[in-house]
C-alpha positions as CSV (number, residue, x, y, z in Angstrom):
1,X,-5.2,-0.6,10.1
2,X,-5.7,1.7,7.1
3,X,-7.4,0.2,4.1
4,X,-6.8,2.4,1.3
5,X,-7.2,0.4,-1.7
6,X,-9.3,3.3,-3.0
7,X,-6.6,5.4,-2.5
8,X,-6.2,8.4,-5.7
9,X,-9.7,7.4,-6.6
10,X,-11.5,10.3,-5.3
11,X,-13.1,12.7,-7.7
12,X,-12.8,16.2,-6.1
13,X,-9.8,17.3,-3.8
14,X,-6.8,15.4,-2.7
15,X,-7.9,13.4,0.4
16,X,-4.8,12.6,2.9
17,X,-3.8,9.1,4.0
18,X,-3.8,8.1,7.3
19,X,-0.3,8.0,7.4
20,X,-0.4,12.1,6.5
21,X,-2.5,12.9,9.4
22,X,0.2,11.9,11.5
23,X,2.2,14.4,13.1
24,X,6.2,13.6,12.6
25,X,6.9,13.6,16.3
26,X,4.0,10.7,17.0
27,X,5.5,8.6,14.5
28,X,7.3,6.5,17.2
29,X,4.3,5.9,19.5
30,X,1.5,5.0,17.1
31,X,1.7,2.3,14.4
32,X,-0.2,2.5,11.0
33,X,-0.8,-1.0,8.6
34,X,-1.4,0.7,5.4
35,X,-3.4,-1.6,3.1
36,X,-3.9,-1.0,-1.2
37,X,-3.3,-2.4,-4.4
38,X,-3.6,-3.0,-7.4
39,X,-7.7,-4.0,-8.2
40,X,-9.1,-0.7,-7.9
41,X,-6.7,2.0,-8.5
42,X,-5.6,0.0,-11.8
43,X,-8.7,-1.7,-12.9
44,X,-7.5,-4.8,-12.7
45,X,-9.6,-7.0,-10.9
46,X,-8.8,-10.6,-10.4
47,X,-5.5,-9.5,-10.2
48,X,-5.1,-10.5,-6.4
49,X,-1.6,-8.2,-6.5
50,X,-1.7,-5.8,-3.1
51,X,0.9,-4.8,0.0
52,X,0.9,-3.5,3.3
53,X,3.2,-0.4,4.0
54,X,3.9,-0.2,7.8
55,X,4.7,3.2,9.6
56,X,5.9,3.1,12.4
57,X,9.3,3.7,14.8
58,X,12.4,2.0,13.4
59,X,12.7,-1.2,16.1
60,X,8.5,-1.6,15.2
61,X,9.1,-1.9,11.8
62,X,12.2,-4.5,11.8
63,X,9.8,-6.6,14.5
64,X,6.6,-6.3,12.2
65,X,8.3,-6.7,8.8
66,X,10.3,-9.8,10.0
67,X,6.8,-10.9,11.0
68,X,4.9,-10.2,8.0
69,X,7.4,-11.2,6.0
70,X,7.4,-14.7,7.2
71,X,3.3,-15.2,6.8
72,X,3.2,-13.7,3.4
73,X,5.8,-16.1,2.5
74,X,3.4,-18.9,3.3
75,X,-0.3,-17.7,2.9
76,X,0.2,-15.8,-0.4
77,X,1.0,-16.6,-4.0
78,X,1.1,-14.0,-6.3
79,X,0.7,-14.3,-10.0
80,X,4.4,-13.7,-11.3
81,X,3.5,-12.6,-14.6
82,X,1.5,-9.8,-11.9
83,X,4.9,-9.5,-10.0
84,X,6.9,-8.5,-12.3
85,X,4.9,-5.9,-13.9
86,X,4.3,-3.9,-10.9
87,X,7.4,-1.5,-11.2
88,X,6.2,-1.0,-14.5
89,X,2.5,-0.5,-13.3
90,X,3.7,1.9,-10.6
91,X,6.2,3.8,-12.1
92,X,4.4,5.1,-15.3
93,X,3.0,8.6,-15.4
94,X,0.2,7.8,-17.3
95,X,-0.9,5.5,-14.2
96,X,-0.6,8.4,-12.1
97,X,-3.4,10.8,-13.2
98,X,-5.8,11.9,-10.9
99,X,-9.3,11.0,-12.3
100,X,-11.3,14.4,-12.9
């Protein structure tokens, strides 16, 4: 379980995930919850607007996703005004500078 919800906050060098410390040929035997969001990187707390990337082999994922899918489904409730402005959120280059 990797909670990076600080992730691209870091004031010096670029500082891997844990998901880039993995070698390509492990990738099948080791399985990585990536945790982040939207509060810290984006200033915007309250906001309550996060996911979890999985890595992992291709039969893990199907059996995790199916899994998460169904108890996010239930246990979360997103802000949709929050929902639909994350492509924008994510996609703009101005959110994506590094602070110095």
């Amino acid at each position: 379980m990797a909670d990076e919800i600080y992730e691209e906050m870091s004031y010096e060098d670029q500082v891997p995930t844990f998901a880039e410390l993995v070698e390509p040929g492990e990738v099948d035997k080791i399985t990585i919850f990536k945790c982040s969001g939207l509060t810290k990187r984006y200033l915007g707390p309250g906001w309550r607007m996060g996911w979890v990337v999985v890595y992992a082999g291709v039969e893990t994922q199907k059996l995790i996703r199916s899994s998460l899918r169904g108890i996010f489904n239930v246990i979360l409730m997103p802000n949709t005004i929050m929902q639909a402005s994350v492509p924008a959120i994510l996609s703009n280059p101005v959110n994506q500078v590094r602070m110095q």
